[in-house]
C-alpha positions, 0 to 999 in steps of 0.5 A: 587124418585118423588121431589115436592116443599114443601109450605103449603096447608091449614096449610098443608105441600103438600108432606104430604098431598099427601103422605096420600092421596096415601098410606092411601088414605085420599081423598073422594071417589068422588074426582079424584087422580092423582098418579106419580112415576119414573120407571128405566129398564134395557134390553140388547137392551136398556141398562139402561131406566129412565121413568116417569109414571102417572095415573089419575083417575076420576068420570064425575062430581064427581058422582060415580054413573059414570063409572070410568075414567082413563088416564095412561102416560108414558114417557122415555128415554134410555141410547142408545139414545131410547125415547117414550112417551105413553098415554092410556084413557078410559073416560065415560062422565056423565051418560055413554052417550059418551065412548072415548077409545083409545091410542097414542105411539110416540117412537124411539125404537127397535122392535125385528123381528122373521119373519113372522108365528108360525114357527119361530125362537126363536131368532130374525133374526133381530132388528128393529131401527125405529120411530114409531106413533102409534093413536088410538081412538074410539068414541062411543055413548051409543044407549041402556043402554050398548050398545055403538056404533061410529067411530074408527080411526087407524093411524100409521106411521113407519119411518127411518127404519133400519133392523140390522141383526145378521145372516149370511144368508140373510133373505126376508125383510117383506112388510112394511120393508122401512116405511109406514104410514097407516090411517084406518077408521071404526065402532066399537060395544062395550057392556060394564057394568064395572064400574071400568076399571083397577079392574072389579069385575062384568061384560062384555065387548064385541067389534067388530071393523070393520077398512078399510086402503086405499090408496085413502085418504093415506095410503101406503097399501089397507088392512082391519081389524076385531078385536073382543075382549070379557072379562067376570068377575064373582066374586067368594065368596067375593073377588075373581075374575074369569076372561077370554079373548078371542081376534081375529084378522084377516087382510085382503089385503096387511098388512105390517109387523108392523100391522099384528096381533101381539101375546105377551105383558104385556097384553095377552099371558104374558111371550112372547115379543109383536109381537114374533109371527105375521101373518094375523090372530091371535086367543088368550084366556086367563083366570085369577083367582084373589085373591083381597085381600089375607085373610092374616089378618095382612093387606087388602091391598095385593092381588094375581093372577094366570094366563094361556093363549093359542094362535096361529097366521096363513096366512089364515083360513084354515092353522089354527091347533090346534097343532101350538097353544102356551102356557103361564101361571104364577102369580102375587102378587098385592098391593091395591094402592087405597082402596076407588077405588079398584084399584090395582098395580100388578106384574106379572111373566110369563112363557112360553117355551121360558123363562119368562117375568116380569111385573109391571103396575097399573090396571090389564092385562085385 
């Protein structure tokens, strides 16, 4: 439930004012929207979670010849005494020249730990209790129409660590195991032509990000990361969307458990929990056919989805197998939050060997 002091506004009562420019979005196009909603959750590992969510959207000087710009928060807190607060952006200034990309996690949250590998157990072998930070930022400078280049930063700290373990057998605790803290430094490539972040229509996006880890300015660990990511979006007929992803990850050096590559999540490889697999290197691809809106008549403001990804993690390049890679797939339903911005809620329901995963966010998965 969301509570706003009631006063007039122009002759206006504010709840209502705000209530139209949500659900009827009466606001200009040009003008930024800032929308916040409770969330509530329930997980065994949790028990009940109270949260707060936002997003807020904007074009550089109201110009929608502009990029659209969008900073997403959320923050809460559980019932076993588990809080966090998340905020994730991606900014264009005026006429695209600078392009800010980047996140930060503060929580005290449970991680679930599998072991290290695709041969591991379906349940975890241990539960995780930690505080976790996590920065990560990128700088690019626009070099030629949509190319961007510039600076990324990785910072993450795992502290007060605690493996709480179920099993009655022992089980070798992973580097990384009594906290570290690791600050990364690199490059980033990004070719980027979408103008709407959290729908594309039309468009590419391709980033190849370079980022180094040494203990010599700090870190707890030596050990270097590439991460390749590329999204391509082609509208087919007049609302439908056909979307795909291919991401790579591949660490080298000492890596501590809570940075190797991490399959799963609300993103990609849906249905599996984020970090269920883990290892050195991580190969993943995922396609999506949308349906923005549903030619329903009665209303232009529903929309659906159905979705399919493939991935596999490995120790080195020549351990990689084809028969080790793993599947997920579902559908999702979607509500236009937004019209004059095209942006969508979605709701997703994954399927995987193991079980399946239920999501609700705001934009789309990728």
């Amino acid at each position: 439930m969301l509570w706003f002091s009631s006063y007039n506004v122009q002759g206006q009562n504010f709840i209502t004012k705000y209530w139209n420019s949500l659900v009827n979005d009466t606001s200009d196009v040009a003008n930024s929207q800032l929308l916040i909603y409770p969330v509530i959750a329930y997980a065994p590992e949790t028990s009940w979670e109270f949260g707060l969510s936002s997003l807020y959207v904007y074009y550089a000087k109201h110009d929608t010849a502009n990029r659209l710009s969008e900073i997403n928060g959320f923050t809460f807190f559980t019932l076993e005494n588990q809080y966090g607060l998340y905020l994730d952006h991606a900014i264009y200034s005026n006429k695209d020249n600078w392009f800010f990309l980047g996140s930060l996690r503060f929580q005290s949250f449970p991680l679930f730990y599998h072991g290290i590998g695709i041969d591991t157990p379906e349940d975890y072998i241990a539960r995780v209790d930690a505080n976790q930070i996590i920065i990560k930022e990128r700088v690019l400078r626009k070099v030629f129409h949509n190319l961007f280049l510039g600076l990324e930063i990785d910072y993450q700290r795992l502290s007060s660590v605690e493996f709480v373990s179920s099993y009655t057998t022992e089980f070798d605790l992973p580097r990384g195991s009594e906290g570290t803290t690791n600050l990364g430094f690199g490059l980033g490539i990004v070719q980027d032509n979408r103008h709407n972040v959290l729908n594309v229509r039309k468009g590419f996006f391709s980033e190849l990000a370079f980022l180094h880890y040494n203990t010599s300015w700090g870190s707890s660990y030596d050990f270097t990361a590439l991460i390749t990511d590329t999204r391509i979006y082609r509208p087919v007929q007049k609302n439908n969307v056909l979307a795909a992803q291919f991401l790579g990850q591949f660490n080298f050096g000492d890596v501590p458990f809570n940075q190797l590559a991490l399959m799963g999540g609300e993103n990609m490889m849906r249905g599996y929990y984020r970090g269920r697999y883990r290892d050195n290197h991580q190969l993943a691809t995922q396609v999506e056919y949308r349906f923005l809106p549903l030619p329903l008549g009665f209303t232009k403001r529903l929309g659906a989805t159905v979705f399919a990804g493939a991935g596999s993690v490995f120790d080195d390049l020549q351990s990689f197998n084809v028969s080790d890679i793993v599947v997920s797939g579902g559908a999702g339903i979607r509500f236009l939050l937004f019209p004059k911005k095209d942006i969508y809620t979605r709701l997703d329901l994954a399927f995987t060997k193991e079980g399946t995963g239920f999501y609700i966010f705001i934009g789309e998965a990728f």
